[in-house]
Each structure stands twice: as C-alpha cells, then as structure tokens.
N, CA, C and O of each residue as an XYZ file, in Angstrom:
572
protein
N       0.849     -1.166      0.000
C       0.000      0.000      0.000
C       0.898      1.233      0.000
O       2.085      1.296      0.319
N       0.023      2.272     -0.457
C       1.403      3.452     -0.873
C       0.302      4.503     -1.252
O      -0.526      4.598     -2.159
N       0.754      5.455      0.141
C       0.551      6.858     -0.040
C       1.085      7.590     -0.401
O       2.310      7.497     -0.328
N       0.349      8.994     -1.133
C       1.212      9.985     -1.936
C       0.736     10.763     -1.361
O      -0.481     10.709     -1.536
N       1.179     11.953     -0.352
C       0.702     12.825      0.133
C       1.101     14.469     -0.767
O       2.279     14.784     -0.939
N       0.372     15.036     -1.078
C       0.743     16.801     -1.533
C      -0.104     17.952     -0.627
O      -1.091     18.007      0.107
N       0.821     18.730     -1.110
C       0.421     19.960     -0.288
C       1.237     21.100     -1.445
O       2.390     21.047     -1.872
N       0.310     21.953     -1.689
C       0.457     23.114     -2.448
C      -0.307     24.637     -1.616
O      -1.349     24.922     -1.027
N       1.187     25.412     -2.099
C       0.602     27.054     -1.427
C       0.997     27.810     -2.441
O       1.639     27.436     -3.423
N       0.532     29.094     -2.150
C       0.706     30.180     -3.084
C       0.856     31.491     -2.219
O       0.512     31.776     -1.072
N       1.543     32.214     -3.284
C       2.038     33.366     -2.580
C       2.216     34.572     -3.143
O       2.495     34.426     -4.333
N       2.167     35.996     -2.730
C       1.714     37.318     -3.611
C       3.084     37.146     -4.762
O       2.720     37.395     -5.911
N       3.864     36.947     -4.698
C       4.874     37.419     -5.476
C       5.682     36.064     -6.123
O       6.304     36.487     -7.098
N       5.862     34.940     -6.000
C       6.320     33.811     -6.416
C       4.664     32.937     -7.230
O       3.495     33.320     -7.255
N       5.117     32.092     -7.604
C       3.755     31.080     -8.298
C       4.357     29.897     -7.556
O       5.468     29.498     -7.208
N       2.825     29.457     -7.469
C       3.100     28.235     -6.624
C       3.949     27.422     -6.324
O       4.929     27.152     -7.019
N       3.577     26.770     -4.886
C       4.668     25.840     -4.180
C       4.093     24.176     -4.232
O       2.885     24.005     -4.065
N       4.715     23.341     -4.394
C       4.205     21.799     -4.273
C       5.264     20.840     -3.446
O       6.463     20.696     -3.685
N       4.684     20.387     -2.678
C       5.435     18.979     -1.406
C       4.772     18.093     -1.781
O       3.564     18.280     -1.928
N       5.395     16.750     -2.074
C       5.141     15.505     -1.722
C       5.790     15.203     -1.175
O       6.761     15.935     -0.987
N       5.700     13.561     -0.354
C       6.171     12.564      0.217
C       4.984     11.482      0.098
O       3.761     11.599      0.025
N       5.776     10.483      0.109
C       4.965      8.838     -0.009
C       5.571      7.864      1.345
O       6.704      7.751      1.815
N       4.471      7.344      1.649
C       4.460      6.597      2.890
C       3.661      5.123      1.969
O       2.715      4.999      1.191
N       4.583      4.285      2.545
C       4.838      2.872      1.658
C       4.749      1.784      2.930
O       5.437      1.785      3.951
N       3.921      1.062      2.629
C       3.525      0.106      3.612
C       2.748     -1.369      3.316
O       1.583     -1.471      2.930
N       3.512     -2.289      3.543
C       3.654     -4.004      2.965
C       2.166     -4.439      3.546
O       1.515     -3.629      4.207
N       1.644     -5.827      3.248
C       0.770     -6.309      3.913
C       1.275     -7.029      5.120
O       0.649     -7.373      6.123
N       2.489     -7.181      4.831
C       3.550     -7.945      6.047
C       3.453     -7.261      7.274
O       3.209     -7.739      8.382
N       3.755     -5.630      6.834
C       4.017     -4.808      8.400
C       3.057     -4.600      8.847
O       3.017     -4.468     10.071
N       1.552     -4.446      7.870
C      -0.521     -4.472      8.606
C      -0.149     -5.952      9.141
O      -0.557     -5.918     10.302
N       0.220     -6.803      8.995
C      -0.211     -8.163      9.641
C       0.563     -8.231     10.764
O       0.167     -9.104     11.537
N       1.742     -7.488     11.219
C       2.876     -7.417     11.963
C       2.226     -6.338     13.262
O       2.757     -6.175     14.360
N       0.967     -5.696     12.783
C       0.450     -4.554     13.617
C       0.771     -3.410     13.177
O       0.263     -2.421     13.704
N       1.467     -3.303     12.367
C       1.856     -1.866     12.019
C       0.694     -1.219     11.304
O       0.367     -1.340     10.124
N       0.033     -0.368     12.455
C      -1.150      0.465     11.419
C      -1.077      2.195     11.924
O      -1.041      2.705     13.044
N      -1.075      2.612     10.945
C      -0.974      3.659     11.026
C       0.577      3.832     10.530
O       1.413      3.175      9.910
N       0.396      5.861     11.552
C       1.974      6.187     11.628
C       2.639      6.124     12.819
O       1.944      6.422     13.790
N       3.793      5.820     13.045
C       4.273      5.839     14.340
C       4.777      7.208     14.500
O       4.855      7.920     13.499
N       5.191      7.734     15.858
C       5.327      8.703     16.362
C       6.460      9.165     15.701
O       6.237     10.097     14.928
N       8.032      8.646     15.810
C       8.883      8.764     14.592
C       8.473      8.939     13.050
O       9.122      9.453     12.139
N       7.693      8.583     13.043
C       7.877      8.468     11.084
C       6.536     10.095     11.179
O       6.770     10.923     10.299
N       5.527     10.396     11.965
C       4.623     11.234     12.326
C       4.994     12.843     12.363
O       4.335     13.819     12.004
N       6.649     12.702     13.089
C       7.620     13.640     13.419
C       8.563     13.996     12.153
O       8.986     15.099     11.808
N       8.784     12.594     11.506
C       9.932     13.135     10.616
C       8.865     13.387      9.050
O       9.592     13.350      8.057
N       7.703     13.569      8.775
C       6.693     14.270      8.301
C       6.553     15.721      8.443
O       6.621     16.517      7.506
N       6.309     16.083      9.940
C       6.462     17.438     10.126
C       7.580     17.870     10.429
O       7.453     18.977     10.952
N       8.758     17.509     10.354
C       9.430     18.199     10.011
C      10.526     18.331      8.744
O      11.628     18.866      8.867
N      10.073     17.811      7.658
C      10.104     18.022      6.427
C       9.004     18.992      5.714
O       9.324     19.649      4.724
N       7.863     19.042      6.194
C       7.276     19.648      6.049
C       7.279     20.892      6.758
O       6.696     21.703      6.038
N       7.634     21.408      7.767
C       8.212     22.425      8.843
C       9.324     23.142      7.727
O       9.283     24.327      7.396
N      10.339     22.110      7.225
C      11.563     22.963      6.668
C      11.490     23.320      5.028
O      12.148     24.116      4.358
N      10.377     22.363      4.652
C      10.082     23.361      3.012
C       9.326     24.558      3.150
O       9.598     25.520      2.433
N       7.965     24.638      4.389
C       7.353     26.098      4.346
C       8.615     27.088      4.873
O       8.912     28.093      4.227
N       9.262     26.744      5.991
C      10.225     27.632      6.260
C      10.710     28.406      5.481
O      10.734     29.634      5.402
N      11.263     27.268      4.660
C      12.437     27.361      3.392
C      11.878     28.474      2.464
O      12.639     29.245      1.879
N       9.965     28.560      2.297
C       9.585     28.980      1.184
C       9.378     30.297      1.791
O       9.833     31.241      1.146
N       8.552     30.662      3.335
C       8.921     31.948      3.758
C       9.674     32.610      3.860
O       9.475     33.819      3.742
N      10.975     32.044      4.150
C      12.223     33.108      4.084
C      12.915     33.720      2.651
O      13.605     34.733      2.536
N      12.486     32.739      1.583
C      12.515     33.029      0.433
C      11.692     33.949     -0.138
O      11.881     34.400     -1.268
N      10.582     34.323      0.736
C       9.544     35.235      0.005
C      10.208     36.421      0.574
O      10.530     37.327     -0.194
N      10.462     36.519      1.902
C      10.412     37.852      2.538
C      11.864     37.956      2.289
O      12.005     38.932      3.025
N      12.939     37.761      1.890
C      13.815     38.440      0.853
C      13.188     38.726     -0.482
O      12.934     39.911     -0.697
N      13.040     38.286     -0.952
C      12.474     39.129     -2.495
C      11.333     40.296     -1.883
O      11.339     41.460     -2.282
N      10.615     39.913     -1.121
C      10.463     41.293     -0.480
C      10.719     42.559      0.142
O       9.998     43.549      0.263
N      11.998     42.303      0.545
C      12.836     43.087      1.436
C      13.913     43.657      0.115
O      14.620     44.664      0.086
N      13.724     42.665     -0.839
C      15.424     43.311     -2.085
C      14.039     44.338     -2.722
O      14.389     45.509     -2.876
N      13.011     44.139     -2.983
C      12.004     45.498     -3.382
C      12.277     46.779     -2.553
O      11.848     46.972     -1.415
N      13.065     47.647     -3.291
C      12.737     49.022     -2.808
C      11.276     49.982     -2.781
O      10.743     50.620     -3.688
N      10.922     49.811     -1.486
C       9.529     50.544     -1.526
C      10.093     51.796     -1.709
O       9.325     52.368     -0.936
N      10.926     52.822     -2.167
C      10.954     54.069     -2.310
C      11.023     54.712     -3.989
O      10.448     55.681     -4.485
N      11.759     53.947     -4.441
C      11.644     53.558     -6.141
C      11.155     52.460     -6.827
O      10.790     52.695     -7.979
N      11.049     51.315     -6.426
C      10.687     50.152     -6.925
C      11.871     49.330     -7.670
O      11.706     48.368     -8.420
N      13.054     49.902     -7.309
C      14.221     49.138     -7.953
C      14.551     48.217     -6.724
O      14.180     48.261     -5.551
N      15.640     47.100     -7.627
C      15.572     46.070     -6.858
C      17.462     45.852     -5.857
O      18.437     45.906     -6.606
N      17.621     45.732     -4.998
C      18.689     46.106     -4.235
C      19.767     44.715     -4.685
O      19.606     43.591     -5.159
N      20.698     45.401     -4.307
C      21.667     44.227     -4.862
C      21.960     43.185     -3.593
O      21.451     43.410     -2.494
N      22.586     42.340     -3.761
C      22.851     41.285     -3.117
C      24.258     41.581     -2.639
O      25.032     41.339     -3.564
N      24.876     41.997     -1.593
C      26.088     41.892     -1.103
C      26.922     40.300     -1.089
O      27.851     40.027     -1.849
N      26.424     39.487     -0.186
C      26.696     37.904     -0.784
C      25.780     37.353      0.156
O      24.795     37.944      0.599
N      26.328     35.601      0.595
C      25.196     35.020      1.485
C      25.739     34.039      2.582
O      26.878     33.592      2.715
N      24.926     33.887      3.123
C      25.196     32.826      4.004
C      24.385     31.622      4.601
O      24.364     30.858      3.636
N      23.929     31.202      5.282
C      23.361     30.439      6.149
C      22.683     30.682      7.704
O      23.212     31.151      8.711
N      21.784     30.350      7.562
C      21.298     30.871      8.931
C      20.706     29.837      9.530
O      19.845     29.395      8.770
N      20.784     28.940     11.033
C      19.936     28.018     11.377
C      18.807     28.766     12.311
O      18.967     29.727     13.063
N      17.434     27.902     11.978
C      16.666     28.165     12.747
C      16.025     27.135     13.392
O      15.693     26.150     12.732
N      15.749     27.207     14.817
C      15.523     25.955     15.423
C      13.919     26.166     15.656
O      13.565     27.327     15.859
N      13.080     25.311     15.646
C      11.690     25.330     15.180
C      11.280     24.095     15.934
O      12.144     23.260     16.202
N       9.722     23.867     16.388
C       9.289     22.686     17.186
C       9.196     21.220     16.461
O       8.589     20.213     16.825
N       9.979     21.446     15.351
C      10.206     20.243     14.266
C      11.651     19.908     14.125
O      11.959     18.889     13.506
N      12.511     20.630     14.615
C      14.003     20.505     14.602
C      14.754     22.050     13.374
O      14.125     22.903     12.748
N      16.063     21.848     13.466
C      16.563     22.977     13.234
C      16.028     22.805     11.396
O      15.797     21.768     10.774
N      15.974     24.095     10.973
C      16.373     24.289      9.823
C      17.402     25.454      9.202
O      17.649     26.573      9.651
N      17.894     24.807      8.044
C      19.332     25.961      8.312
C      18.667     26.634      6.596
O      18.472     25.836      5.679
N      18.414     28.050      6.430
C      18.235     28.221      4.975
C      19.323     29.161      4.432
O      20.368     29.247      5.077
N      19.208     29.704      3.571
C      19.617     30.626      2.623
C      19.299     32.645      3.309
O      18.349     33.412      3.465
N      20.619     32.640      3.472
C      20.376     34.342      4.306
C      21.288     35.139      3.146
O      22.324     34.535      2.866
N      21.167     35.846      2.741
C      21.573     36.612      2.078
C      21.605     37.721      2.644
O      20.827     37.865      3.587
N      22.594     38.983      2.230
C      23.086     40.439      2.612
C      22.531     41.392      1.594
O      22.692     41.228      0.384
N      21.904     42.347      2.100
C      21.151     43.399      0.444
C      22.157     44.525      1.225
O      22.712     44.712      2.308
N      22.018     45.022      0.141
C      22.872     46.852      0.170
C      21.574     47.884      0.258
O      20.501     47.499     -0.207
N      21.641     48.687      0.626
C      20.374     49.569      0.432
C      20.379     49.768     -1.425
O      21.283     49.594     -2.242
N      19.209     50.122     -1.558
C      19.160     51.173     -3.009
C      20.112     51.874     -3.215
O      20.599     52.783     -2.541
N      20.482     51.307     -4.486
C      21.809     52.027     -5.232
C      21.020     53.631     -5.610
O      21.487     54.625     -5.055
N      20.054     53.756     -6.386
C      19.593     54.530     -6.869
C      18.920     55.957     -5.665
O      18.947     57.176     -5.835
N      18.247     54.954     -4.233
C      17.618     55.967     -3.151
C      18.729     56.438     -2.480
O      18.806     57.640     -2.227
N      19.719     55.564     -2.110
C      20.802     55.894     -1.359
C      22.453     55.678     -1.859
O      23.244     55.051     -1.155
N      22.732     56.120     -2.808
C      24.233     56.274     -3.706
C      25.347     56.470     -2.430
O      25.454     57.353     -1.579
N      26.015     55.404     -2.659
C      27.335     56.196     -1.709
C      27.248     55.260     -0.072
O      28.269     55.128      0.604
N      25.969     54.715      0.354
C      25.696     54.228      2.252
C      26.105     52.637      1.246
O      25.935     52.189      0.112
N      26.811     52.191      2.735
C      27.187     51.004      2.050
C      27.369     49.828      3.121
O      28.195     48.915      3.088
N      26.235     50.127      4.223
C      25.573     49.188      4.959
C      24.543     48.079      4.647
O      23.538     48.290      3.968
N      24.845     46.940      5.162
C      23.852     45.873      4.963
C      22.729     45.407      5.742
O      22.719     45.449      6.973
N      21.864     45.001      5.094
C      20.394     44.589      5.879
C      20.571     43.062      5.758
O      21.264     42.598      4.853
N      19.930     42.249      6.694
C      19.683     40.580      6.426
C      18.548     40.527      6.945
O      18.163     40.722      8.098
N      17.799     40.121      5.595
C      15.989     40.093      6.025
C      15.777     38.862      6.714
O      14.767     39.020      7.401
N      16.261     37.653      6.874
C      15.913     36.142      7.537
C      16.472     36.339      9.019
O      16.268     35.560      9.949
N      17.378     37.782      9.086
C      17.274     38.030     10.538
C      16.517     39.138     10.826
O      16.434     39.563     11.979
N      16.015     39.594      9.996
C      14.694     40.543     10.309
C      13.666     39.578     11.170
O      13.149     39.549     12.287
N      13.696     38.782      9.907
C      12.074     37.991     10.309
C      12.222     36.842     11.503
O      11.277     36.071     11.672
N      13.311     36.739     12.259
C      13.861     35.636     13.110
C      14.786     36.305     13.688
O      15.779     35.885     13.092
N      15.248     37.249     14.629
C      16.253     37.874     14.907
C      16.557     36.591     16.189
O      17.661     36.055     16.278
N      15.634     36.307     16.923
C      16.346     35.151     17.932
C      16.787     33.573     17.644
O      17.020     32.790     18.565
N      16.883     33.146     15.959
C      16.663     32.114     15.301
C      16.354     30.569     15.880
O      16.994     29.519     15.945
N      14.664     31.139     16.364
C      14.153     30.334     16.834
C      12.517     30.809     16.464
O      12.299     31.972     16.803
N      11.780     30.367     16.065
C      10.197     30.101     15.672
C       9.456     30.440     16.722
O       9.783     29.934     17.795
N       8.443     31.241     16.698
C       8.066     31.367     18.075
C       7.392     30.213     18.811
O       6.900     29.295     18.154
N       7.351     30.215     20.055
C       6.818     29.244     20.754
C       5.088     29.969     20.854
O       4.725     31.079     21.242
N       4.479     29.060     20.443
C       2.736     29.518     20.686
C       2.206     29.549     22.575
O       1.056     29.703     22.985
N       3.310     29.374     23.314
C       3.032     29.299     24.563
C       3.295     30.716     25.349
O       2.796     31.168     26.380
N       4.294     31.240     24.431
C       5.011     32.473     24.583
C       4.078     33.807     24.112
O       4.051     33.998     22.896
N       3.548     34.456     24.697
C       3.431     35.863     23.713
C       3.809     36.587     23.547
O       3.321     37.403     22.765
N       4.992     36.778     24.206
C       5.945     38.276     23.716
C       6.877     37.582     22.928
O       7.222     38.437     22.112
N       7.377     36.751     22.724
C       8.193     36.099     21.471
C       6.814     35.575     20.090
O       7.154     35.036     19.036
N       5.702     35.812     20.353
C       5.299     35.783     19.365
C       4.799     37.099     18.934
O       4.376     37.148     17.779
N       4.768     38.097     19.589
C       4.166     39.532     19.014
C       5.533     40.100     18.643
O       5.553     41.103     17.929
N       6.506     39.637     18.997
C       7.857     39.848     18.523
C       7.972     39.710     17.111
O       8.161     40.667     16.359
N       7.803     37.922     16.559
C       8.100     37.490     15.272
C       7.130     38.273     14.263
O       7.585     38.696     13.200
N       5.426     38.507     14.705
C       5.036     39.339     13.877
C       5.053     40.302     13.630
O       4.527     40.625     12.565
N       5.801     41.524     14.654
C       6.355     42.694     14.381
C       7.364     42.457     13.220
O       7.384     42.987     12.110
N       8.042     41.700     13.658
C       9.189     41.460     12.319
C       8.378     40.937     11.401
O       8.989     41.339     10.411
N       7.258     40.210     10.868
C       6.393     40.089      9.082
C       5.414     41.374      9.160
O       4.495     41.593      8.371
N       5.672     41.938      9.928
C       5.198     43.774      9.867
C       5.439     44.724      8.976
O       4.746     45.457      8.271
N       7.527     44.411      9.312
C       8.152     45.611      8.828
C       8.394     45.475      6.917
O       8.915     46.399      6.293
C-alpha cells in the first residue's frame, strides 16, 4: 500500500509551491500490527514539512525586502550565508543573504540589511506558549 501525500501554497509574489512525500507500507508490516503512523515516522513528516514552508517563507520575505519601496528598484545582493533556525520540528538551516540599500535611493551608504534576521532575529520560531516572542516574530512580518 502506498501513499502519496501533496500539499500546495501560493504566494503574492512567487507562483506556486508543491510537497510531496509517499508513505509505503507491505501487507507484512498491517499483519505485523503496524497500522498507522508511528510517532517517529509522524515527526519526521512534520518536520520536512516544517523545513520546506520555512524554506519557502524566508525566500519570500527576501524578495520582499530586495524590493525598494521608495523607487521600486531592486537592491543588490552583497553575498550570502546560512542561517539556522531551530523550530518545534528541529533545526532548519536556509539561505540568508546580505542586500545593500538602493543604489539609486541611497548612492554612496554602504551598509547591509539581512531580512531572515529581520524575520527571526532570535533564530528560533516562536513558541505559541510564549506571547511576547510571538508579538515579537510578527512585528518582524510587519516591517
């Protein structure tokens, strides 16, 4: 027996996103008791699934953040790095990149912004138990 699970999102500025995974299961392991999912295989679900939405938010809110709301030109990329974020699914490490301000608004300043530490400055997900670490993280999908 063999499941195909998907999940598709969408988003203002990218075209759609698509996840699968397949969960594969014998008549051997139903006759063995194995029904269902176990708590391991339940976990390592969400958090594959935890680290592609991640993956796809932090990817949005840079291309959001390289948009200059003052001209509409697009900011350059200084270079990149890595950033881990630890989340109630386990860490995920993505893609952080460095923008320069607007060449065009600001000629000459030659300071850097990192939007994945905008949006995560404590690189950790908020805890839903917490509310000032969560009115925190949405101040940061505010700015």
């Amino acid at each position: 027996m063999r499941w195909k699970i998907s999940i598709e999102g969408s988003d203002e500025i990218t075209r759609g996103h698509r996840f699968e995974f397949e969960i594969e299961r014998s008549l051997d392991d139903l006759a063995a008791g194995s029904l269902g999912l176990s708590i391991d295989e339940g976990k390592a679900i969400m958090a594959s699934l935890q680290r592609h939405i991640v993956e796809q938010q932090c990817a949005l809110y840079v291309l959001f953040r390289r948009h200059c709301q003052g001209c509409g030109g697009t900011r350059p990329i200084k270079d990149y790095s890595t950033r881990t974020i630890q989340t109630v699914y386990g860490a995920v490490t993505v893609e952080s990149p460095r923008l320069y301000p607007c060449r065009r608004c600001m000629p000459g300043v030659d300071f850097t912004i990192t939007p994945v530490s905008e949006l995560c400055p404590d690189r950790a997900t908020a805890d839903p138990h917490c509310a000032c670490r969560t009115s925190c993280c949405h101040a940061a999908l505010a700015r």
